[in-house]
C-alpha positions in Angstrom: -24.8 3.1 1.8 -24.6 0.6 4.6 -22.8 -2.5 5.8 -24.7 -5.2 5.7 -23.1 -8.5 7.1 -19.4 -6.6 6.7 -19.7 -4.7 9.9 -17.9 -2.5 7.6 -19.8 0.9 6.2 -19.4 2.2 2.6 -17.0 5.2 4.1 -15.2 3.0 6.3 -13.9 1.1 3.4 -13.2 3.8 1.2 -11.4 5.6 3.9 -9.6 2.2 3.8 -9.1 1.2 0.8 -5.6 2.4 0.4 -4.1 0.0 3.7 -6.2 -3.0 2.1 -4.6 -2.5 -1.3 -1.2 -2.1 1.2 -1.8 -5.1 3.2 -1.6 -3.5 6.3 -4.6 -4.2 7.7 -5.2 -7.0 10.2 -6.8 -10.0 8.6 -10.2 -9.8 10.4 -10.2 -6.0 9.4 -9.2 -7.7 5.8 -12.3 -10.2 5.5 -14.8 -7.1 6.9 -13.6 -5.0 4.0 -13.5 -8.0 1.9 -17.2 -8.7 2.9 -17.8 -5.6 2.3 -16.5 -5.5 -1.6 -18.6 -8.6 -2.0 -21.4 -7.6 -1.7 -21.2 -3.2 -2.3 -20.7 -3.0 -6.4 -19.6 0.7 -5.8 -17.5 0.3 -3.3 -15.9 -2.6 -5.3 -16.1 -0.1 -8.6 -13.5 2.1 -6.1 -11.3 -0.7 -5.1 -11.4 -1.5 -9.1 -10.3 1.7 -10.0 -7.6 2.4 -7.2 -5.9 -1.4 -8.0 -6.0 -0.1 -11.5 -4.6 3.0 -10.6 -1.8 1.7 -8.6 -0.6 -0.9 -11.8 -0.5 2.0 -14.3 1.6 4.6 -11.8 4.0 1.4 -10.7 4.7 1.0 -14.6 5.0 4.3 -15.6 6.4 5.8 -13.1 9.7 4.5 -12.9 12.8 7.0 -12.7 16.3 5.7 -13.5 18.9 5.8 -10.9 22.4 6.9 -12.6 25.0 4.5 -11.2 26.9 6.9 -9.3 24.3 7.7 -7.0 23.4 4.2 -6.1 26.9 3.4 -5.5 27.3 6.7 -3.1 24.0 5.7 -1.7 25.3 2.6 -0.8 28.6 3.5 0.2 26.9 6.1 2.7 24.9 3.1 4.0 27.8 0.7 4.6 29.9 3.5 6.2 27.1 4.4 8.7 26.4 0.6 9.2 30.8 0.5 10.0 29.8 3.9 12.6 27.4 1.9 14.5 29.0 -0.7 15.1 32.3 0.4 15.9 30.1 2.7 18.4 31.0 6.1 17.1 
């Protein structure tokens, strides 16, 4: 598998696949992967499958948050937000 006009190799962009899908990848880094899904069909098979992947965890995997515990959370996070500032 190579890079063709990319610059990008097949295991370069399956090794980064994961910070593409994330966005946190400099845009020139972006367009070579980009590039590179253009024109490899199995590297853009991968991407495929790990978008894929990604939608069905995000929509099943969902746990509910009793009330209580948000509300402590947050209480914990305004009272350590109060410590800071008052310097103690």
């Amino acid at each position: 598998m190579g890079s063709g006009e990319s610059g990008v190799d097949c295991n370069e962009t399956i090794e980064r696949l994961y910070t593409y899908l994330d966005g946190e990848l400099t845009e020139e880094r972006r367009r070579e992967i980009q590039r590179h899904l253009d024109d490899c069909s199995p590297c853009l098979d991968a991407f495929d499958f790990e978008a894929e992947l990604r939608v069905v965890i995000a929509s099943r995997c969902k746990d509910h948050v009793p009330e209580a515990l948000r509300q402590r959370v947050h209480d914990a996070l305004v009272e350590e937000e109060a410590r800071r500032r008052s310097g103690t």
